[in-house]
VEXFIVO-333604 format. One record per residue (C-alpha): x, y, z; residue number from 1; residue in one letter. Coordinates in nm, 2 decimals. Layout:
VEXFIVO-333604
+--------+--------+--------+-----+-----+
:     xx :     yy :     zz :   n : res :
+--------+--------+--------+-----+-----+
:      X :      Y :      Z : NUM :   a :
...
+--------+--------+--------+-----+-----+
This chain:
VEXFIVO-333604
+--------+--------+--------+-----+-----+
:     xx :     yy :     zz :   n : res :
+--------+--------+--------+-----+-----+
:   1.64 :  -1.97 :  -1.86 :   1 :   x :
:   1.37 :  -2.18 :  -2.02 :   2 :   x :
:   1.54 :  -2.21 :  -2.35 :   3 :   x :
:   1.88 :  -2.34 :  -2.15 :   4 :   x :
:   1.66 :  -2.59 :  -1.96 :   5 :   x :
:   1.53 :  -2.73 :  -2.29 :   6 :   x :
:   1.86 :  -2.72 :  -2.49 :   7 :   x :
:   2.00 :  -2.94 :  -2.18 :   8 :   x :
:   1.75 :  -3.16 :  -2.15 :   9 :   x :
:   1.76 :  -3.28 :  -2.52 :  10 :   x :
:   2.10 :  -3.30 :  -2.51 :  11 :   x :
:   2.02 :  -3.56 :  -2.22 :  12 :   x :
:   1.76 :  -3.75 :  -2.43 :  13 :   x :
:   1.96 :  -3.89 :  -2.68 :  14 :   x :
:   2.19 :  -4.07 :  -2.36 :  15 :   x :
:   1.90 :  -4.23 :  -2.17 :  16 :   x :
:   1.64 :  -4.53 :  -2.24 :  17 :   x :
:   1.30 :  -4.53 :  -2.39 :  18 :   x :
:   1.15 :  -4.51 :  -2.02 :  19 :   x :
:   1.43 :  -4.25 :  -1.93 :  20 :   x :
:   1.30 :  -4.09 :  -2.21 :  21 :   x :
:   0.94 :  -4.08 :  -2.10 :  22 :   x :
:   1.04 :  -3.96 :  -1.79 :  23 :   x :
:   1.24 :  -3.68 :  -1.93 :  24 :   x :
:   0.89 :  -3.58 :  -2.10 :  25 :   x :
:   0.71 :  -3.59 :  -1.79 :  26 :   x :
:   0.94 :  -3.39 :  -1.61 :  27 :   x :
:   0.96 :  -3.11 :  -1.95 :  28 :   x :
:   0.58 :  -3.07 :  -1.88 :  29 :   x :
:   0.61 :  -3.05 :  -1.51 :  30 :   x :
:   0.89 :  -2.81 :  -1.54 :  31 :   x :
:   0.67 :  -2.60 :  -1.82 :  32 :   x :
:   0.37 :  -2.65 :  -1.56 :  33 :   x :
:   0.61 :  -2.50 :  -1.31 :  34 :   x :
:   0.70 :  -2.21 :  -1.55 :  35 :   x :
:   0.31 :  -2.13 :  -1.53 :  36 :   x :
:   0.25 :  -2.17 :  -1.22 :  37 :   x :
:   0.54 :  -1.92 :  -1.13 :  38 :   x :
:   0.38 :  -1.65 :  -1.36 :  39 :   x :
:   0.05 :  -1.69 :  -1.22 :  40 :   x :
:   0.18 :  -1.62 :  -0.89 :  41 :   x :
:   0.37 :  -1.30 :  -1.02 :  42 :   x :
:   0.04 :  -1.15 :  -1.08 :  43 :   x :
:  -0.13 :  -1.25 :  -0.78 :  44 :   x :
:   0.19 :  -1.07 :  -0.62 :  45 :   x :
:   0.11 :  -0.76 :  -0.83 :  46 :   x :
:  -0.27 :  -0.78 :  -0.73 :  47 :   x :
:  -0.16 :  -0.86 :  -0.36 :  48 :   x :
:   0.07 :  -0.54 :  -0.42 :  49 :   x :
:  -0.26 :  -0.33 :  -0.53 :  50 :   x :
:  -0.43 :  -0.41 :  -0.22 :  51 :   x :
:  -0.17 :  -0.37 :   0.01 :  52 :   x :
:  -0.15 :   0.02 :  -0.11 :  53 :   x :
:  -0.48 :   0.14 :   0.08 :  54 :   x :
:  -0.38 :  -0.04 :   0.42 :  55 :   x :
:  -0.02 :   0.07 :   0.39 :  56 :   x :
:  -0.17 :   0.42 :   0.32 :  57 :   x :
:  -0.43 :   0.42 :   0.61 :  58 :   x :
:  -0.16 :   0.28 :   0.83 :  59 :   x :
:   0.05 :   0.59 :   0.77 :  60 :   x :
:  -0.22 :   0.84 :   0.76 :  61 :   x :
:  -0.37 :   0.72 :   1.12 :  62 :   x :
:   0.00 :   0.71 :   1.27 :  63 :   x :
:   0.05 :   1.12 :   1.12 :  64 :   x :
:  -0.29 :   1.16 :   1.31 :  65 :   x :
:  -0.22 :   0.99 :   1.60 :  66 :   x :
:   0.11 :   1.22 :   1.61 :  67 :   x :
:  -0.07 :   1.54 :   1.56 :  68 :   x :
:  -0.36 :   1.42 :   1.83 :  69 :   x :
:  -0.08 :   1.37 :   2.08 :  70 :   x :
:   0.05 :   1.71 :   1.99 :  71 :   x :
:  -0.32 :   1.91 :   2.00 :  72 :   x :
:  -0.35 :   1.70 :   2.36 :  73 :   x :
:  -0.08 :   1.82 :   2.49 :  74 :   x :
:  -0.12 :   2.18 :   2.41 :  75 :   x :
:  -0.47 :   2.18 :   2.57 :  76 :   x :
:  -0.34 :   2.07 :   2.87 :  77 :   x :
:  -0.11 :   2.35 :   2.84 :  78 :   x :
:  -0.37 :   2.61 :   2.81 :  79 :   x :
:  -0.61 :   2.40 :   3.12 :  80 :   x :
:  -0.31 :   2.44 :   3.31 :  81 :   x :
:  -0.27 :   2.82 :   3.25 :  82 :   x :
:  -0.66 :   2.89 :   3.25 :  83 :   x :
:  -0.68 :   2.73 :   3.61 :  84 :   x :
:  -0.40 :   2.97 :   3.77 :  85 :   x :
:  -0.57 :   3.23 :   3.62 :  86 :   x :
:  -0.89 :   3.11 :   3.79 :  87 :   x :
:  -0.67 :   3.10 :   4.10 :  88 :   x :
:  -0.54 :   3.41 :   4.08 :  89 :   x :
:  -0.89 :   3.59 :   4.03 :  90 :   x :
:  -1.04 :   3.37 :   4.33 :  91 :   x :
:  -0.73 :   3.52 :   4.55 :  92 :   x :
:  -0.81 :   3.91 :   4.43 :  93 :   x :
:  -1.16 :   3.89 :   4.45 :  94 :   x :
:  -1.12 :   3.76 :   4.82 :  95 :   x :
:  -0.91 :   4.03 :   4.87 :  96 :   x :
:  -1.17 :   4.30 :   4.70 :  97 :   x :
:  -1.42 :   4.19 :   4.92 :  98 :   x :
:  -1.24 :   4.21 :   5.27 :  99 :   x :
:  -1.19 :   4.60 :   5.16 : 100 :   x :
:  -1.59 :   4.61 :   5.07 : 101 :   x :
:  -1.68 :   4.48 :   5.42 : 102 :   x :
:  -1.43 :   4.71 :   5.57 : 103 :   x :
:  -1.56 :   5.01 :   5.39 : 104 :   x :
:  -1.90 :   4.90 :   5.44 : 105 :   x :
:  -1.87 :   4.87 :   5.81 : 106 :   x :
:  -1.73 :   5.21 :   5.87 : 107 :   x :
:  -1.97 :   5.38 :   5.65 : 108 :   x :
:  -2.21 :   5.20 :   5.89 : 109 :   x :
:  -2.02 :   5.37 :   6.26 : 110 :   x :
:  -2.03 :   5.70 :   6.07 : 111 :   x :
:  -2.36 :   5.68 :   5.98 : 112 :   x :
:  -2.54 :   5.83 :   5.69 : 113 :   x :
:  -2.47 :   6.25 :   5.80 : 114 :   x :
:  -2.16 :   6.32 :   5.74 : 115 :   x :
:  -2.19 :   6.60 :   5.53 : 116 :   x :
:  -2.51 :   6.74 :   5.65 : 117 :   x :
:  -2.31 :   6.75 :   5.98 : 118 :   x :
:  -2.03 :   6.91 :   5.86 : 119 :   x :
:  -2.25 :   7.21 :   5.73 : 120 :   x :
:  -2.42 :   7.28 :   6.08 : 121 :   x :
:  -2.13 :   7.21 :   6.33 : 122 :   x :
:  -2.05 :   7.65 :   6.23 : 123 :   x :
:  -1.69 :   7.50 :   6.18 : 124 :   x :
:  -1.42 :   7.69 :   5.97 : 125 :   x :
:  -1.51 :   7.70 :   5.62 : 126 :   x :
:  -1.19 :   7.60 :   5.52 : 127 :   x :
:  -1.17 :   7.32 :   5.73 : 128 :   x :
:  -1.51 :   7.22 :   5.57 : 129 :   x :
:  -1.41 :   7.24 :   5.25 : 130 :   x :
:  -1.10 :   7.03 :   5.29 : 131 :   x :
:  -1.28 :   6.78 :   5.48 : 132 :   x :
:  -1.58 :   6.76 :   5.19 : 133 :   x :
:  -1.27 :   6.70 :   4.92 : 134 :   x :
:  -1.16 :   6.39 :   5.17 : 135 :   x :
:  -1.52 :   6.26 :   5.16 : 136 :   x :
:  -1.53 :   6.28 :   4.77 : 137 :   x :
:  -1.21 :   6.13 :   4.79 : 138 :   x :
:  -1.32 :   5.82 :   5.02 : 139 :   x :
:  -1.64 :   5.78 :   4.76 : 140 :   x :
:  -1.42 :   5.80 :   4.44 : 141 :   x :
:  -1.23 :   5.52 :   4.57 : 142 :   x :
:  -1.50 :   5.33 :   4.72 : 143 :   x :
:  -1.69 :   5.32 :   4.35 : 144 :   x :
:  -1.35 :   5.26 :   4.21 : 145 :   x :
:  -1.30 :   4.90 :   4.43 : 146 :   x :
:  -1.65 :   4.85 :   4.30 : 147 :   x :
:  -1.59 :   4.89 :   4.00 : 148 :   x :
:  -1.30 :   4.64 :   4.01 : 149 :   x :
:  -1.52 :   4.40 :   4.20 : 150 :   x :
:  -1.77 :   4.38 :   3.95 : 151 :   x :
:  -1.46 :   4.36 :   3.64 : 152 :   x :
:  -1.29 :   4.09 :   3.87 : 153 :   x :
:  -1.61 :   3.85 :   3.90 : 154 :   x :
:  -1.69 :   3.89 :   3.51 : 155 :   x :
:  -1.34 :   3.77 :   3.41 : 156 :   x :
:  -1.41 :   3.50 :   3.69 : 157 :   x :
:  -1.70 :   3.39 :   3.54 : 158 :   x :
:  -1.54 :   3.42 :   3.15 : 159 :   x :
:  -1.20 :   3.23 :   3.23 : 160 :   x :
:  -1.47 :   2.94 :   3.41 : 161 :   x :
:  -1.66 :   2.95 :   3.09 : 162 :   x :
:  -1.30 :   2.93 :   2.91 : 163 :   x :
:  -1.20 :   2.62 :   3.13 : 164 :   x :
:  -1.50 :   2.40 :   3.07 : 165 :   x :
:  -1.46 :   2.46 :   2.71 : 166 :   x :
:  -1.11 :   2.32 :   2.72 : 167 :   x :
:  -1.18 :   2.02 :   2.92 : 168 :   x :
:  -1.46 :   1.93 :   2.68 : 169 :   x :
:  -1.22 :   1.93 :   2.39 : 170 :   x :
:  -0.96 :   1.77 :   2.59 : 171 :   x :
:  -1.23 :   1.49 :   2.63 : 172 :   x :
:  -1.32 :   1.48 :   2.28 : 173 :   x :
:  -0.94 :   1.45 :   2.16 : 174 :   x :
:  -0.90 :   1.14 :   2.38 : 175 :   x :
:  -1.20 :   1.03 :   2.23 : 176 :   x :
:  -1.09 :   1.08 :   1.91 : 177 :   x :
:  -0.75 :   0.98 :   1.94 : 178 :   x :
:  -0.90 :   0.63 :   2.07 : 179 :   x :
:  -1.10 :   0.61 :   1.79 : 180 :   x :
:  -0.80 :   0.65 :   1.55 : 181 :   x :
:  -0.62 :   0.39 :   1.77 : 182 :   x :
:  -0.91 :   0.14 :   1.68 : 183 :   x :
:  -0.91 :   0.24 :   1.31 : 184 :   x :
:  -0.53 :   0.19 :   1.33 : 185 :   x :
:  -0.56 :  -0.19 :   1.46 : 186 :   x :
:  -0.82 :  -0.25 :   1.20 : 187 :   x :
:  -0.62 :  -0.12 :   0.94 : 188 :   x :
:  -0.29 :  -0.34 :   1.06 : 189 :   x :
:  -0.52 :  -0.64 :   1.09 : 190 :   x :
:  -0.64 :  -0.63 :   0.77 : 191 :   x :
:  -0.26 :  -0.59 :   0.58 : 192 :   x :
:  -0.26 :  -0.94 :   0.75 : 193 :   x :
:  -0.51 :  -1.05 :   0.63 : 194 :   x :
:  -0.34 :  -0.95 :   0.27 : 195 :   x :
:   0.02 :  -1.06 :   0.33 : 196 :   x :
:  -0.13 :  -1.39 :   0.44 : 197 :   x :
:  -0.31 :  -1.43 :   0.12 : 198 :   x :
:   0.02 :  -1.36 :  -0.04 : 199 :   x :
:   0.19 :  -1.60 :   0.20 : 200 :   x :
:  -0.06 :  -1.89 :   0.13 : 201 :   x :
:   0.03 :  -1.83 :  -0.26 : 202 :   x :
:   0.42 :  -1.86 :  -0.23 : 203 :   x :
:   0.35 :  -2.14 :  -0.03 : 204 :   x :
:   0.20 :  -2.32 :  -0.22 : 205 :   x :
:   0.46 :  -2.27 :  -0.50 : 206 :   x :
:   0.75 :  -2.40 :  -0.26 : 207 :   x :
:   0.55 :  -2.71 :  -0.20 : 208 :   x :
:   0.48 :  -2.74 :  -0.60 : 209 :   x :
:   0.88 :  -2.69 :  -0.60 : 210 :   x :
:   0.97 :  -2.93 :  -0.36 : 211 :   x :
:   0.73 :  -3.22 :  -0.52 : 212 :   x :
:   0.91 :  -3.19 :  -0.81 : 213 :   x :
:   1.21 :  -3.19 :  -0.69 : 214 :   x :
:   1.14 :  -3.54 :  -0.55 : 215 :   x :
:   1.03 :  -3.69 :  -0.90 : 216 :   x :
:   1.22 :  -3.92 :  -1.08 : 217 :   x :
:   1.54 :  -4.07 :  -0.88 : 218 :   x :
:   1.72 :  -4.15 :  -1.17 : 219 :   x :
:   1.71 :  -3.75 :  -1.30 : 220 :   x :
:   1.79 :  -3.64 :  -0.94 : 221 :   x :
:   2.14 :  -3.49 :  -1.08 : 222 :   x :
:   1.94 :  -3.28 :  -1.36 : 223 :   x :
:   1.65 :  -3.13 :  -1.10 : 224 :   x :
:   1.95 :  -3.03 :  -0.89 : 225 :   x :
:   2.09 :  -2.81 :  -1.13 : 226 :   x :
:   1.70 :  -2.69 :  -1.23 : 227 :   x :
:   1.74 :  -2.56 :  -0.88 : 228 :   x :
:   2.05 :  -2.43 :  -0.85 : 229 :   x :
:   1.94 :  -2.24 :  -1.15 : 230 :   x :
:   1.63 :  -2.16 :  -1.00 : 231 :   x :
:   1.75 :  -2.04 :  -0.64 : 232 :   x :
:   1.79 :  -1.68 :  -0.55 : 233 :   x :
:   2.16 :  -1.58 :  -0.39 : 234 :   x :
:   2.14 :  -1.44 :  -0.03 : 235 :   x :
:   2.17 :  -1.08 :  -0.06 : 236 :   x :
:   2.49 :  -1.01 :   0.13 : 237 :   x :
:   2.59 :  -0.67 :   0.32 : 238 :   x :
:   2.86 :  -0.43 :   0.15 : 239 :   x :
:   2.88 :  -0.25 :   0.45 : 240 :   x :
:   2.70 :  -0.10 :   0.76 : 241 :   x :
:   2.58 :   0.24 :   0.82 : 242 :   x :
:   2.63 :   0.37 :   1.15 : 243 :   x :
:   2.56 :   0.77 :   1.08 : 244 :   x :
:   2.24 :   0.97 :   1.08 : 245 :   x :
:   2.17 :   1.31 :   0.90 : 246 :   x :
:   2.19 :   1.64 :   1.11 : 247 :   x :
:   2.10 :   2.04 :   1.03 : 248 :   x :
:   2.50 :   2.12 :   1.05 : 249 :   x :
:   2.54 :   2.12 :   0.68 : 250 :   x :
:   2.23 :   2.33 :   0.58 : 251 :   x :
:   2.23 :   2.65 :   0.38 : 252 :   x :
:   2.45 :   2.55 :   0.16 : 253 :   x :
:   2.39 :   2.47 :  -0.24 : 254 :   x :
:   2.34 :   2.08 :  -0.26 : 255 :   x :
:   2.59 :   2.07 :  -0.51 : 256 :   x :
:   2.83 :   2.19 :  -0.25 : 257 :   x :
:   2.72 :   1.89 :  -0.05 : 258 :   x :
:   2.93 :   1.57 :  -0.25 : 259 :   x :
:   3.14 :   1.41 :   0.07 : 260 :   x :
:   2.95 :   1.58 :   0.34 : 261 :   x :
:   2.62 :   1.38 :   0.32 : 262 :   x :
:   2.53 :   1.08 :   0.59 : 263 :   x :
:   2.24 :   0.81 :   0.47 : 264 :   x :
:   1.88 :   0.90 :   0.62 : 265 :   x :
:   1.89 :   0.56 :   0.84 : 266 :   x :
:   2.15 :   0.28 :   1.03 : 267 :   x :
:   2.17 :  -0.07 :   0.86 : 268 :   x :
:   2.32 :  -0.26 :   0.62 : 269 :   x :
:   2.37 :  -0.14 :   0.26 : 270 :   x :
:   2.28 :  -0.48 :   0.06 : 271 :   x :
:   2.38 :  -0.33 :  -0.35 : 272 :   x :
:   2.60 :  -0.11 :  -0.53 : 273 :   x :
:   2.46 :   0.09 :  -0.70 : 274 :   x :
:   2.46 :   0.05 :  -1.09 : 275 :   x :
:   2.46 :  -0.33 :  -1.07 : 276 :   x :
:   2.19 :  -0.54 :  -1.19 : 277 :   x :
:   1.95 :  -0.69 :  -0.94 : 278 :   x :
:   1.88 :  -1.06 :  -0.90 : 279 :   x :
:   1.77 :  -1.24 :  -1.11 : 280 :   x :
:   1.63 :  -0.92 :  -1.33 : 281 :   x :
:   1.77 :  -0.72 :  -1.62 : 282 :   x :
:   1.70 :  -0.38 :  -1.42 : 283 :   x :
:   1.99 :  -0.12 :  -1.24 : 284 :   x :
:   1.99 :  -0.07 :  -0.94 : 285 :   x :
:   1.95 :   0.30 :  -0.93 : 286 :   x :
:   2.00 :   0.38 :  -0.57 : 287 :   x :
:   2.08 :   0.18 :  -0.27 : 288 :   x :
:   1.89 :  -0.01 :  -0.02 : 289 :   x :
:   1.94 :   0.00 :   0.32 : 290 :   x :
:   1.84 :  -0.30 :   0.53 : 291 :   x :
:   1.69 :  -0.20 :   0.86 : 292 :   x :
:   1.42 :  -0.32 :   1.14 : 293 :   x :
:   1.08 :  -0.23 :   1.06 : 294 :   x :
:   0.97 :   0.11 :   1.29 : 295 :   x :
:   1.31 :   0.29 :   1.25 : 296 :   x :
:   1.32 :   0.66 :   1.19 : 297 :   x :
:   1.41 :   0.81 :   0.84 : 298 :   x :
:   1.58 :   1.11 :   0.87 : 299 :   x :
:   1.58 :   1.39 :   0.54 : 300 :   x :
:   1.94 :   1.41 :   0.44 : 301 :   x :
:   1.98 :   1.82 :   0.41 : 302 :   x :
:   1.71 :   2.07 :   0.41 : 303 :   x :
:   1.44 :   2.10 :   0.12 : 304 :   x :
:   1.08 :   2.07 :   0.03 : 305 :   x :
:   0.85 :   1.75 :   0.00 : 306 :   x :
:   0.73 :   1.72 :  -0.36 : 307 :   x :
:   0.55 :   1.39 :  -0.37 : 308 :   x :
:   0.41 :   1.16 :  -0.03 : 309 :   x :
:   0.24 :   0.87 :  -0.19 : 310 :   x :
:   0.19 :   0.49 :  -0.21 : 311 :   x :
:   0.39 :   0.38 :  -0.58 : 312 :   x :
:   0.43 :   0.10 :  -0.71 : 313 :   x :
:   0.75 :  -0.12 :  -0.71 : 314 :   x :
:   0.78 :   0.16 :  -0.39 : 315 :   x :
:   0.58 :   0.15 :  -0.15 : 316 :   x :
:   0.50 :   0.41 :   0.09 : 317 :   x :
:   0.73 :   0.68 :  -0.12 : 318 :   x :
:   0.82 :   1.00 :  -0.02 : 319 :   x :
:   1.05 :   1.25 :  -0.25 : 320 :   x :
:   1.25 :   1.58 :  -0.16 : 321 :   x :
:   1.38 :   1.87 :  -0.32 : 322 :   x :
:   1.69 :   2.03 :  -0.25 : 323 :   x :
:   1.69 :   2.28 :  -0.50 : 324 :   x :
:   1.87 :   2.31 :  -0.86 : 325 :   x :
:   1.74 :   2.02 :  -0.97 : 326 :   x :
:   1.87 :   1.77 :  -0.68 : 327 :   x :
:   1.59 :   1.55 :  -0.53 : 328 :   x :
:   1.65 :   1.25 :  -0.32 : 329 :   x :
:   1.39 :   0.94 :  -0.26 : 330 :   x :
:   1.31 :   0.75 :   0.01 : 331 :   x :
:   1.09 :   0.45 :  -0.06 : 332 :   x :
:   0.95 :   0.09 :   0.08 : 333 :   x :
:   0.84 :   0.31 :   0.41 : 334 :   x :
:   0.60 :   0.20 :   0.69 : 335 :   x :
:   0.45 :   0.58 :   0.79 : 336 :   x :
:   0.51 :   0.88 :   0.55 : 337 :   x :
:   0.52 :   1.17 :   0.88 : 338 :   x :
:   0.55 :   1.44 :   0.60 : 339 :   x :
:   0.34 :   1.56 :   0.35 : 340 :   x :
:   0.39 :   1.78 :   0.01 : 341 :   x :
:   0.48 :   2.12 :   0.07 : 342 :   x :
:   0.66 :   2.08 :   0.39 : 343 :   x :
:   0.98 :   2.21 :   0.47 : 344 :   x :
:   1.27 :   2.02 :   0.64 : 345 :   x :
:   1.54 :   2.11 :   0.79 : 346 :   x :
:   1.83 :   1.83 :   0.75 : 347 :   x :
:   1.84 :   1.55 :   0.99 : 348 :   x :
:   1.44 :   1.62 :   1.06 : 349 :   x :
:   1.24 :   1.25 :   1.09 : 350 :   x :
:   1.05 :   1.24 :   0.80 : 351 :   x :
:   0.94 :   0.88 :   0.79 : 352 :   x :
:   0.96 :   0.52 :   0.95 : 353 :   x :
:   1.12 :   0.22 :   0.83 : 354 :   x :
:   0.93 :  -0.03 :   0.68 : 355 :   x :
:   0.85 :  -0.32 :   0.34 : 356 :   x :
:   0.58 :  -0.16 :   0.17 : 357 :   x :
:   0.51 :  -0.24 :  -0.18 : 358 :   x :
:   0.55 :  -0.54 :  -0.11 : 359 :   x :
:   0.90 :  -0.59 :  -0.04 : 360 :   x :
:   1.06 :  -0.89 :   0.10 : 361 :   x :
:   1.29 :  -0.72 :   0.38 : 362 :   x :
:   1.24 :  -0.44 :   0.61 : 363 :   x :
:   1.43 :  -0.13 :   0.52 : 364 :   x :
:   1.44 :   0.19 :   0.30 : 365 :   x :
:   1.55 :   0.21 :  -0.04 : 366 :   x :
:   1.73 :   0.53 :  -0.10 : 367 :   x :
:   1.78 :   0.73 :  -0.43 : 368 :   x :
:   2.01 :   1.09 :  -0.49 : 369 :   x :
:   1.88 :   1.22 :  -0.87 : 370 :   x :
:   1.97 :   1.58 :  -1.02 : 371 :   x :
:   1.80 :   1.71 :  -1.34 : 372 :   x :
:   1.61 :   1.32 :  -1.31 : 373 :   x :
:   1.92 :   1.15 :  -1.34 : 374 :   x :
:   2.04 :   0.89 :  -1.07 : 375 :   x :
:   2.37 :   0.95 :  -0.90 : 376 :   x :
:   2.54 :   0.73 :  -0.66 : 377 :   x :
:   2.46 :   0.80 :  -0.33 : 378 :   x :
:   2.80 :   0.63 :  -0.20 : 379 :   x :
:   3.00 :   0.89 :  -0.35 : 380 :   x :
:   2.85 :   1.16 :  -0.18 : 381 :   x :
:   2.88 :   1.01 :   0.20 : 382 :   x :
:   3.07 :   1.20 :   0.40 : 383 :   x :
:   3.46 :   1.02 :   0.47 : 384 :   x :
:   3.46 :   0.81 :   0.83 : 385 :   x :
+--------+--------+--------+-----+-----+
């Protein structure tokens, strides 16, 4: 581009004055001052990029933590809930265990402490004796035996108390800790801000740089409108939206079996074809990108294994699965990675939210199908509306 910039502005040299011609010089400097100033802002994007990978990563690992808080909260309420009808339950019982003891008690008390001596001196049948000394054993048997059950019944009482104030004290300290990670999730957030405004002061100040030189020189006004032409980036415009989300009907079967079944991990607008060459750039697109609000859910496309859940360069908060026989597909540019490696996904599970990290310009995920490492297009193998 800076070669056809100089080529046409020599070839309008030799039609203007000796002052149109100083001018033209000015504006070849400003231009190659320009030219600078744009590299110098690539690599503050780059640096920007760098720091934007430990807040994006924090980001994600205190959302996965808030999730698995909420999910450790709310089976302890589970187990508070069943220790304390178990308490119940026990409290009933042992009422119950004691209104026997004071009935037992009491007519041990009318009967007084002679029974069997009685028995042995009232010159009674000695049959009659003996079968009313069995129904005495009988009545102390079971008279130890609701002791017995008194005594088992009041330790579990006092265990499953024991068991309940354990579980409200960790209940207490998982709220605590899950407010904690909220705090160390706002701080995280505010300082990304704090980065993508350093980034937005920078590109800032390049548009202004632009704009003042676009003002210079009225009588070149025709040749700094074609520098900008040149210069200007084309709107990305949307091939087509995507209005269908993976599900688990398609799993068990080889991926290669798969071509014309699939459905893209996430709605929006599909912005590239693969194959193409990207704006302004010399690279292939490789995959697509799917333009989506920020906070959207990613779904895994068909059941596999995560490989690789990392910040990358270029990508973001990236996230890669394996489908087996050498398939893998990518999901990239994410806000919150909810998977880690070594997982296993069913298809259609959330794996991830929607997001621009790696310091992408719009929200949404950018999606890539590979076997044996090389890219395929994920268009052919969408399932037919």
């Amino acid at each position: 581009m800076k070669l056809a910039l100089i080529l046409l502005l020599s070839l309008l040299a030799g039609q203007v004055s000796a002052s149109q011609q100083e001018e033209l010089e000015n504006l070849r400097r400003r231009i190659a001052d320009m030219q600078s100033e744009i590299a110098k802002t690539s690599e503050s994007k780059t640096e920007a990029a760098d720091a934007l990978r430990n807040s994006e990563r924090a980001i994600s690992d205190s959302n996965r933590k808030l999730t698995e808080l909420a999910e450790q909260q709310h089976r302890a309420n589970d187990r508070l809930h069943a220790l304390q009808t178990q308490q119940q339950q026990l409290e009933i019982s042992l009422t119950r265990q004691k209104g026997l003891l004071e009935k037992l008690l009491y007519q041990q008390y009318l009967g007084g402490k002679h029974e069997y001596l009685k028995l042995m001196l009232d010159n009674q049948d000695p049959n009659k004796i003996a079968r009313d000394l069995q129904y005495f054993q009988y009545i102390a048997r079971n008279r130890a035996a609701w002791l017995e059950n008194l005594r088992r019944d009041l330790n579990a009482l006092k265990g499953v108390s024991e068991e309940v104030r354990t579980q409200s004290e960790t209940l207490e300290k998982l709220r605590t800790e899950q407010a904690t990670q909220k705090e160390k999730l706002t701080q995280d957030q505010r300082e990304r801000q704090q980065v993508l405004g350093q980034v937005s002061k920078q590109l800032s100040q390049q548009r202004r740089e632009i704009t003042r030189l676009q003002h210079d020189e009225n009588n070149l006004a025709s040749l700094v409108a074609k520098i900008a032409e040149m210069l200007a980036k084309p709107k990305t415009k949307s091939l087509f939206r995507n209005n269908n989300i993976p599900d688990n009907r398609i799993d068990g079967k080889p991926f290669e079996q798969l071509q014309g079944k699939l459905a893209l991990p996430v709605k929006g607008e599909i912005t590239n074809k693969f194959g193409t060459t990207r704006p302004d750039s010399t690279v292939i697109w490789k995959g697509i990108f799917v333009r989506s609000a920020s906070g959207q859910t990613v779904k895994a496309i068909a059941a596999g294994r995560v490989v690789f859940a990392d910040w990358m360069r270029g990508f973001g908060n990236l996230l890669i699965v394996d489908h087996g026989n050498a398939y893998m597909s990518l999901y990239g540019n994410n806000e919150t990675l909810y998977k880690q490696v070594g997982d296993e996904l069913r298809g259609g599970d959330t794996i991830a939210t929607v997001g621009n990290s790696g310091g992408n310009a719009d929200s949404g995920l950018y999606f890539e199908l590979r076997h044996e490492s090389r890219p395929l297009d994920p268009l052919k193998w969408l399932a037919k509306k």
